[in-house]
C-alpha angles and dihedrals in degrees: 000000000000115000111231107237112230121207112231121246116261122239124225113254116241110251090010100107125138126215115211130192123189126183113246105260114095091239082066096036108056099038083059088047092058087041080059099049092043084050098046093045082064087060094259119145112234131212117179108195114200155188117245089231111087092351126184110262101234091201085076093055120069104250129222140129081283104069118031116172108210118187114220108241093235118167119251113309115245117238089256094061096056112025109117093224093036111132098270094228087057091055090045093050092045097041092052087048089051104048113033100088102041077049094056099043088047091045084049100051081057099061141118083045107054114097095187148350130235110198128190096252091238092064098084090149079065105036079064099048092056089052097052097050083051094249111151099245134202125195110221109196106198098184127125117260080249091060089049093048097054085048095065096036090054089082098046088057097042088056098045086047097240085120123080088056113235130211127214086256096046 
């Protein structure tokens, strides 16, 4: 009978630890969370900094000193950032106010043991905080390829007049 050869478990490597930072909608949140387990399978250290909105339950992450999860300490979120209809750019724009400097100080409590960060594409407030505390940063875009298509093809439209989009009336 053949034995089945496990692979050992890595071990995290001292100083290689990864911050992320999601937004805080689940179609940002749980593609970050796998980011994290395909990190930490290479042996990477993971922390997920968070806002307290909407924030990842750790009890459903295997904890270790492999994988923290570490809430941002932002101020109270405007209406506009957490209404579910709220205009999504609005969300975006409020959300980004809200949370760039919590980000940076909690970014900043990690060094200097980050090696890099990993930011929710949509966080440019934060994007920019990492660079300017030095930290190597990655935008993850989470977004469908429909969502990227329309994307590129906003231009196009815009150009032609077709957007913005005018009434009989207008």
């Amino acid at each position: 009978m053949a034995t089945q050869e496990r692979e050992p478990e890595r071990q995290p490597h001292a100083g290689r630890r990864v911050a992320l930072f999601p937004l805080p909608f689940q179609g940002h949140l749980s593609p970050m969370l796998q980011l994290a387990d395909l990190l930490r399978a290479r042996g990477l250290a993971v922390t997920v900094l968070h806002t307290r909105s909407n924030a990842p339950d750790p009890a459903r992450h295997r904890h270790g000193p492999d994988l923290a999860f570490l809430p941002i300490h932002e101020a109270a979120l405007p209406e506009e950032a957490t209404s579910p209809g709220a205009d999504i750019v609005a969300q975006l724009l409020a959300l980004n106010a809200a949370c760039e400097a919590p980000f940076r100080d909690a970014l900043a409590a990690l060094l200097p043991g980050v090696a890099c960060a990993v930011v929710d594409g949509q966080w440019y407030a934060a994007l920019g905080a990492a660079a300017r505390l030095g930290v190597p940063t990655l935008a993850l875009r989470t977004d469908s390829a429909a969502t990227f298509r329309s994307m590129l093809a906003f231009p196009r439209l815009r150009d032609a007049g077709f957007i913005p989009i005018q009434g009989k009336n207008g």
